[in-house]
C-alpha distance (Angstrom), angle and dihedral (degrees) to the residues before:
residue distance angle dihedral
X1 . . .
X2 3.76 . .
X3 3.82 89.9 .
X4 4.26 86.9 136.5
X5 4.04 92.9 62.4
X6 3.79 111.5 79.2
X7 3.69 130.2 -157.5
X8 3.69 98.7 -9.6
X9 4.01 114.6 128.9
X10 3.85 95.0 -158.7
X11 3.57 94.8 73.2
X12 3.92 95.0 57.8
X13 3.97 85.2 56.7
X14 3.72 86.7 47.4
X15 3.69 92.4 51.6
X16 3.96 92.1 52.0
X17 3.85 86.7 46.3
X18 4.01 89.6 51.1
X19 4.15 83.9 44.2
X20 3.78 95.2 47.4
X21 3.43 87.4 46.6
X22 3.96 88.1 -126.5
X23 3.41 103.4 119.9
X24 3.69 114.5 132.3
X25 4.11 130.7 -119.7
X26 4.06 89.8 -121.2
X27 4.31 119.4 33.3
X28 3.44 125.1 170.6
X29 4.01 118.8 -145.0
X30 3.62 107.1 -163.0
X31 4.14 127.8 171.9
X32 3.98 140.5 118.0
X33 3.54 113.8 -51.2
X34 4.05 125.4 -81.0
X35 4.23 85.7 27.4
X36 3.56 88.8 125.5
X37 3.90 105.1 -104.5
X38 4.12 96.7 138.0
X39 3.66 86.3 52.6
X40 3.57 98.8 54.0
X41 3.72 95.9 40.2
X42 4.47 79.5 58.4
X43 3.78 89.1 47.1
X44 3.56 89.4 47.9
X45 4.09 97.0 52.2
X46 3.92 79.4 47.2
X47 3.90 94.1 52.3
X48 3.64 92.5 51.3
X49 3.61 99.4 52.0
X50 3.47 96.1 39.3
X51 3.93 114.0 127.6
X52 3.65 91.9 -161.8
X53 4.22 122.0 85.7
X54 3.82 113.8 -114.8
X55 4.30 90.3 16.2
X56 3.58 103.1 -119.3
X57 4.35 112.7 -157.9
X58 4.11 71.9 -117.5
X59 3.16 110.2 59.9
X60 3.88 114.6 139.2
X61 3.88 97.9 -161.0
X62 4.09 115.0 116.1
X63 3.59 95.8 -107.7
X64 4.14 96.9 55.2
X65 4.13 85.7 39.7
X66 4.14 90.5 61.3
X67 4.00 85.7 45.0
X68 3.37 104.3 53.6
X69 3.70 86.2 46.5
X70 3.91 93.3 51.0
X71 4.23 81.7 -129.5
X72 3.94 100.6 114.3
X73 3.30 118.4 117.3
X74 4.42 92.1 -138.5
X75 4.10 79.7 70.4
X76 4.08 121.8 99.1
X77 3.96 116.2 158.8
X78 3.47 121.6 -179.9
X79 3.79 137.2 167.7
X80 3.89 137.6 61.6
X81 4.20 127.2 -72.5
X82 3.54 133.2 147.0
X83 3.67 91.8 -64.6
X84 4.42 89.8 160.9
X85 3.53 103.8 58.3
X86 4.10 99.3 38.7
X87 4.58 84.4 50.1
X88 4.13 89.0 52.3
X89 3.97 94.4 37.8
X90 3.71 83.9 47.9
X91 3.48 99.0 47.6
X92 3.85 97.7 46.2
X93 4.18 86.0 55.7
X94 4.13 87.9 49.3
X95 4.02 84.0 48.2
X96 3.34 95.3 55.3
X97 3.83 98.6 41.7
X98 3.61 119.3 23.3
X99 3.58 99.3 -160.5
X100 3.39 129.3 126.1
X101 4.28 95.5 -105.5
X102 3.77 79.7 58.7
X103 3.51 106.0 36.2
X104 4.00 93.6 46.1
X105 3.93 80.5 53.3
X106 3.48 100.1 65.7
X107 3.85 94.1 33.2
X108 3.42 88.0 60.4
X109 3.63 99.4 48.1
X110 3.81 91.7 48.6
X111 4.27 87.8 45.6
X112 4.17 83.5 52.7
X113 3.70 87.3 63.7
X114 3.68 95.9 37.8
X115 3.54 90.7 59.1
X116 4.34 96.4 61.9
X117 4.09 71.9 62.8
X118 3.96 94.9 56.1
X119 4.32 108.5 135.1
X120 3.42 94.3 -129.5
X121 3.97 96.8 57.3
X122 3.76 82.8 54.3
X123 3.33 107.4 58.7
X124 3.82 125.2 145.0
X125 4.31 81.6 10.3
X126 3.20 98.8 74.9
X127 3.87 88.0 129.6
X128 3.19 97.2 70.7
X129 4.43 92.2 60.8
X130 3.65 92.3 53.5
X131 4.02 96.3 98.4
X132 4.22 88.9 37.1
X133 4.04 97.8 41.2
X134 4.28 92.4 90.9
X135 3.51 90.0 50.3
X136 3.37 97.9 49.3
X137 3.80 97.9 51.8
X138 3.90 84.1 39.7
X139 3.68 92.5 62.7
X140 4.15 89.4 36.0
X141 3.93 80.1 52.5
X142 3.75 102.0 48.8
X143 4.10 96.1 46.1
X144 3.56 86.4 54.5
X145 3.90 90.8 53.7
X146 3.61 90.8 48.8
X147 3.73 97.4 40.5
X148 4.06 94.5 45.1
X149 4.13 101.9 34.0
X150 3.67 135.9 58.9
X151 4.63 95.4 -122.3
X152 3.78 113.8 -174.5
X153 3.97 113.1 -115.5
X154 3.67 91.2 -94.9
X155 3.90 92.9 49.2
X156 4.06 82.8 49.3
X157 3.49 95.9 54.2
X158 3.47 97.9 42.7
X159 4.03 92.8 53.1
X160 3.73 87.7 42.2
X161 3.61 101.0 56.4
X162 4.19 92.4 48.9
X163 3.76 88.2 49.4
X164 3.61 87.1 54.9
X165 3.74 94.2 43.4
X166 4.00 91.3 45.7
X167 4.21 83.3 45.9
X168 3.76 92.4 60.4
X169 3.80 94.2 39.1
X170 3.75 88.0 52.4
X171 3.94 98.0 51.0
X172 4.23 85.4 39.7
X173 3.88 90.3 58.9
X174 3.38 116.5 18.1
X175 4.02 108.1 33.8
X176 3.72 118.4 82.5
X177 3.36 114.9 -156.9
X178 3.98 91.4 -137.8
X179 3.94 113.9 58.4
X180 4.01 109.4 -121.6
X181 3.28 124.1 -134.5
X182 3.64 105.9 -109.3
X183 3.37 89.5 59.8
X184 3.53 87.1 57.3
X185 3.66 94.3 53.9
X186 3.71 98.3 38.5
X187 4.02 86.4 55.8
X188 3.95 86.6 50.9
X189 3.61 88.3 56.5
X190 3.92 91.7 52.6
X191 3.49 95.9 38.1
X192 4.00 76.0 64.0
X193 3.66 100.5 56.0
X194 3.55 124.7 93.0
X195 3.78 116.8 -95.6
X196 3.94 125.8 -108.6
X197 3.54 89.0 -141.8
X198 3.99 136.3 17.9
X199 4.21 98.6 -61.2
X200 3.74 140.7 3.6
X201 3.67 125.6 -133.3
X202 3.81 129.0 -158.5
X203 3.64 118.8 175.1
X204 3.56 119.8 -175.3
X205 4.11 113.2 -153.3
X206 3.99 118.9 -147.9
X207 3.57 90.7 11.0
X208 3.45 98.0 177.9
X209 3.68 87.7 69.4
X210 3.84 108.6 90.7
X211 3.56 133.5 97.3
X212 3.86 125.6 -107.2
X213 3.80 85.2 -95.2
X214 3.54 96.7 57.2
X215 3.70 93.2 36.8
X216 3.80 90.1 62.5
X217 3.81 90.3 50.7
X218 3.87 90.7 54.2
X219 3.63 86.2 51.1
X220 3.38 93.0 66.8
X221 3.57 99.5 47.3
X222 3.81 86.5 53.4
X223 4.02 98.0 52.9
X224 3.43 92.6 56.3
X225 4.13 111.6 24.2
X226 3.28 122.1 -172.2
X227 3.71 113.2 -106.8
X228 4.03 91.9 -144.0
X229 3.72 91.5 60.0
X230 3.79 143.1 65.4
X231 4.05 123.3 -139.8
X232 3.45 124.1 -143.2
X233 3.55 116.2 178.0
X234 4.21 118.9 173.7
X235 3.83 131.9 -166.2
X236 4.03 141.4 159.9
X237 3.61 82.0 -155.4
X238 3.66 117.8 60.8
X239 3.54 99.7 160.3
X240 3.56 88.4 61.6
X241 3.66 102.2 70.2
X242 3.72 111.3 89.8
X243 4.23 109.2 -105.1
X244 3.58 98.4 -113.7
X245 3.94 83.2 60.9
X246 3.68 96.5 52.3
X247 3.73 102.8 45.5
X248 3.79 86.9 59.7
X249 3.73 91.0 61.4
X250 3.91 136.0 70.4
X251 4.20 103.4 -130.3
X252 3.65 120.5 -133.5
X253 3.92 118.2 -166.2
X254 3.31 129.1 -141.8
X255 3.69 133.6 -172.3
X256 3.34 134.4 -144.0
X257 3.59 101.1 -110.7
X258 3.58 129.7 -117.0
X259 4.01 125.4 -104.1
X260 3.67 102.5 -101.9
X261 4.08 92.7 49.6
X262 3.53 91.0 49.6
X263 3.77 97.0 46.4
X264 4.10 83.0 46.7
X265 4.05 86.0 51.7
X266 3.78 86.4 52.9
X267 3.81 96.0 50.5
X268 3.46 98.3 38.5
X269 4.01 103.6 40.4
X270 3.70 102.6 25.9
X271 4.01 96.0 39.3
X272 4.01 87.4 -125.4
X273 3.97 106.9 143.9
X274 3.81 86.8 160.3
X275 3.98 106.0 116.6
X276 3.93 107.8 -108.6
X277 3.88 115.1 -133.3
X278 3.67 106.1 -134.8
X279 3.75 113.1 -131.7
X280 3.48 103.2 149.5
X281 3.85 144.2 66.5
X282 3.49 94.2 -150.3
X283 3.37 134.0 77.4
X284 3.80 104.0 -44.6
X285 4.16 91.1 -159.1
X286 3.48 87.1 57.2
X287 3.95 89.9 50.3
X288 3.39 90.1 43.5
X289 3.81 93.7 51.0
X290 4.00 88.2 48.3
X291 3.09 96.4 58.9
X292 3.78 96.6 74.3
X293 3.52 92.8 55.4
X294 4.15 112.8 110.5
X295 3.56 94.1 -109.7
X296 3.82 123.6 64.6
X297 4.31 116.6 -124.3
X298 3.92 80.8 -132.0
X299 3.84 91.2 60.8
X300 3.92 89.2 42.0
X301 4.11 84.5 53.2
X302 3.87 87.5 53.3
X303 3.20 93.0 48.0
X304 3.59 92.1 57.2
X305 3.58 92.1 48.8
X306 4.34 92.5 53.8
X307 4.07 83.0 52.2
X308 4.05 94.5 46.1
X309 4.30 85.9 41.3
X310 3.86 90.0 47.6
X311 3.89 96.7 44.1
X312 3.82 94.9 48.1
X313 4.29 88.9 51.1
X314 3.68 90.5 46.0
X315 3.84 90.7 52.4
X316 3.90 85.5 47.2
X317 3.83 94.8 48.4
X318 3.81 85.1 45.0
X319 4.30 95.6 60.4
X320 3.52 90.3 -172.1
X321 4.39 92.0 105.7
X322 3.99 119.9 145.6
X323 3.57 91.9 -140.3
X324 4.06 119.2 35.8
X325 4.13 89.7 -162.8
X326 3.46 91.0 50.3
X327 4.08 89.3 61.7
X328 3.56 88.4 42.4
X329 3.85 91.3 59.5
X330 3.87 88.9 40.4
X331 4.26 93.9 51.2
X332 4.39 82.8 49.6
X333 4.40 84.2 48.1
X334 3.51 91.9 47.0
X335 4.04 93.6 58.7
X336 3.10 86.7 70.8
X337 4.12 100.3 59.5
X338 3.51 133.9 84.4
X339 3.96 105.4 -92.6
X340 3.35 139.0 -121.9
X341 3.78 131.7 -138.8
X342 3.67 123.9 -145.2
X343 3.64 98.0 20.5
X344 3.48 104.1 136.6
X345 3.82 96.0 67.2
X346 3.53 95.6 31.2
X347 3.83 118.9 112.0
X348 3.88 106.1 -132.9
X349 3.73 86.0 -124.9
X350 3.76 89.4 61.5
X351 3.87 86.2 42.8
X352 4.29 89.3 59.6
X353 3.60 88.5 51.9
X354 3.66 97.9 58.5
X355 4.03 86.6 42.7
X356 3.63 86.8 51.3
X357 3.94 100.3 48.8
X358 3.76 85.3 42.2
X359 4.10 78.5 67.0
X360 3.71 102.5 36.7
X361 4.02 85.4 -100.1
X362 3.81 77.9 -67.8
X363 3.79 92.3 -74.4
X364 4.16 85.5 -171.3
X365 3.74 125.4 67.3
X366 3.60 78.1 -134.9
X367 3.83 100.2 68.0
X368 3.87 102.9 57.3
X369 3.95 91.4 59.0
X370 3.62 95.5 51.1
X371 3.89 95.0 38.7
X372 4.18 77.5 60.4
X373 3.61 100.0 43.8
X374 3.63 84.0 55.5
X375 3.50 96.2 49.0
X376 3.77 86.5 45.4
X377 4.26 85.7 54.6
X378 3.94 95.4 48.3
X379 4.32 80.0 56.9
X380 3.61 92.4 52.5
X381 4.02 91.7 49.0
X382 3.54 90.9 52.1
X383 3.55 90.6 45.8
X384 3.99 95.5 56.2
X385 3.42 95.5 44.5
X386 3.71 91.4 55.8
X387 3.53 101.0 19.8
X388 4.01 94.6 138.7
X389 4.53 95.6 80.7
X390 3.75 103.7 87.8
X391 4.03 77.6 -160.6
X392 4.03 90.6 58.6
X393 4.08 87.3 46.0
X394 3.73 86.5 53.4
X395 3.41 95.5 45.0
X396 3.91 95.0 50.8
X397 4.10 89.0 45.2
X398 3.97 85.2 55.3
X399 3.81 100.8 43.3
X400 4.43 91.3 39.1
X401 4.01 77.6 58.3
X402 3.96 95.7 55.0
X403 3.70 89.2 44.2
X404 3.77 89.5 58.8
X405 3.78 95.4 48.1
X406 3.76 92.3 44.0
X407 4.14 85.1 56.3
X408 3.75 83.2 49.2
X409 3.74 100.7 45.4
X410 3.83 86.8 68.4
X411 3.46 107.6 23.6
X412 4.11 97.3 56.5
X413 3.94 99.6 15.0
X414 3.75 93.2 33.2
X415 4.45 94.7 -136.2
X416 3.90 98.4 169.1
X417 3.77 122.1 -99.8
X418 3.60 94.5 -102.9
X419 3.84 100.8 52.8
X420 4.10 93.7 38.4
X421 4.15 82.3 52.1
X422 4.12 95.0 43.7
X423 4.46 88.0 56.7
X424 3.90 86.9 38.4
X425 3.90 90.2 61.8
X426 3.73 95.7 35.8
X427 3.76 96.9 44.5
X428 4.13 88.8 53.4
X429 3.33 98.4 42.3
X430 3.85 93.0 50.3
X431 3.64 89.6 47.7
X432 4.22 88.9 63.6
């Protein structure tokens, strides 16, 4: 069991939990993103349904076959993640190797996606999946071609590529990057139902990422689980689920994992033998798994630049600064940033929306966050360079705060891109 998650400590205290027969109703797995928390919260679903003694990843019996397939009917996932960039990593590994490690790979990734999407967690909102419900049973309808017929490489390509395309579409339109709270309460209500098999599982991604509403609902859930089924819930944020929440839950850490298990993970999983260059100090998975999103980190960086390079000639068109030596420092900065034509008559509106279609109106959840940890990194550059004003310091400490709430304002109270970006500018420049 749990031979598919590398180099991750938790899971050998989650195997003597599952041995000791210990293991509580509700467990929380929290840890830096791409640590490989979804997939053991899968593997875990699989474990307990497993027919077979000892669980092996493969095990042929009927329950292991639905779980390895994300198809069995014991199986609810709910709850945002970085659904874009795993689906096109995923299907560039199944591109170059067609066989079934590969193709189960991206069929799963697509399937996690598919399941937000599940009929049942949709209840009474039907509405609201009229525009998506073609390209969900298109994508249902093209894995199922690919998984059941022998297609020529062009034929795979082809069906490939639209899956993708319908993948991204799907996450753009349909997947809020707070859970709402009838999906909350329609999951408590299946969470109640008798299994198929020998154990539910519900695992609920980003949990920190509901509103108070919604958080109550959980709550309930969690005072009184149901002994039939399994909770997973999974954050990067522990601290940010309310108290009452946590003490309910077991915790399971997980670390970010170090460079030669995660270069291993990319070998091994995603078929990639090409050496990776390591230009990063994060995560390089995550990198890794970024870079097969449409647009490149260096154009997100520019981008970042064109918003800093805007904001600082804006505050200089304005006049109306706290600190005259502070703009002075700020005009030397902005030398250094990509320019920007026109911006002396431009509203800073109009200014957004060129940002914006530089970054496909950040079409993936994904895109916002890193446009503002780039933002965030331009502040930090101008901070070392000039590091010496206690007034600059300040001003970075204030404007690395509005960053962080503008991430927030869309990511847990789900303000569109545009309007979160439009108070972002105005708040920094005002605070000049």
């Amino acid at each position: 069991m749990f031979e598919n998650v590398l180099g991750q400590p938790a899971v050998h205290q989650l195997i003597l939990d599952l041995q000791n027969s210990s293991l509580p109703p509700s467990i929380l797995f929290e840890g830096p993103p791409a640590s490989g928390k979804g997939t053991t919260a899968l593997e875990l679903g699989r474990t307990l349904s497993c027919l077979t003694e000892g669980a092996p990843w493969n095990c042929t019996c009927s329950e292991c076959v639905k779980h390895r397939h994300l198809h069995h009917p014991d199986l609810l996932l709910l709850g945002s993640r970085a659904f874009s960039a795993e689906i096109a990593a995923a299907s560039a590994a199944y591109l170059r190797d067609s066989e079934s490690a590969a193709k189960l790979l991206f069929f799963r990734s697509v399937r996690k996606l598919l399941h937000r999407f599940n009929p049942l967690l949709w209840e009474g909102e039907e509405s609201r999946l009229t525009k998506l419900a073609p390209i969900i049973t298109q994508c249902n309808e093209f894995i199922e071609e690919l998984s059941s017929f022998q297609v020529d490489v062009q034929e795979r390509e082809k069906l490939t590529a639209t899956i993708v395309k319908n993948a991204f579409q799907l996450e753009r339109e349909g997947i809020s990057d707070t859970i709402p709270i009838f999906q909350i309460r329609r999951s408590a209500y299946w969470a109640r139902l008798a299994p198929s098999g020998r154990r539910k599982l519900l695992v609920i991604e980003n949990a920190d990422r509901m509103q108070d509403a919604a958080r109550n609902a959980l709550l309930k859930i969690l005072e009184e689980p149901p002994e039939s089924c399994q909770i997973v819930m999974c954050t990067t944020k522990k601290s940010a689920l309310l108290p009452t929440i946590r003490s309910r839950l077991r915790s399971y850490a997980f670390e970010q994992r170090n460079l030669q298990t995660e270069l291993e993970i990319i070998r091994r999983v995603f078929k990639d033998t090409n050496n990776q260059e390591v230009t990063t100090t994060s995560s390089i998975l995550e990198t890794y798994l970024e870079s097969f999103l449409p647009i490149s980190s260096e154009h997100i960086t520019r981008t970042a630049g064109l918003f800093m390079f805007a904001l600082i000639q804006k505050a200089r068109q304005a006049r109306r600064v706290q600190h005259e030596e502070i703009l002075v420092i700020l005009q030397n900065f902005s030398h250094h940033l990509p320019g920007f034509e026109g911006i002396e008559n431009a509203s800073v509106r109009s200014i957004l929306l060129i940002l914006m279609k530089e970054l496909d109106n950040f079409s993936m959840s994904l895109l916002f966050t890193d446009f503002l940890k780039e933002v965030a990194a331009f502040c930090s550059q101008l901070l070392m360079q000039y590091h010496t004003k206690p007034e600059l310091t300040a001003l970075i400490s204030m404007w690395k705060d509005q960053i962080k709430e503008a991430d927030n304002a869309v990511s847990t109270y789900n303000l569109s891109p545009l309007s979160s970006l439009e108070r972002l500018f105005i708040s920094m420049m005002e605070a000049i």
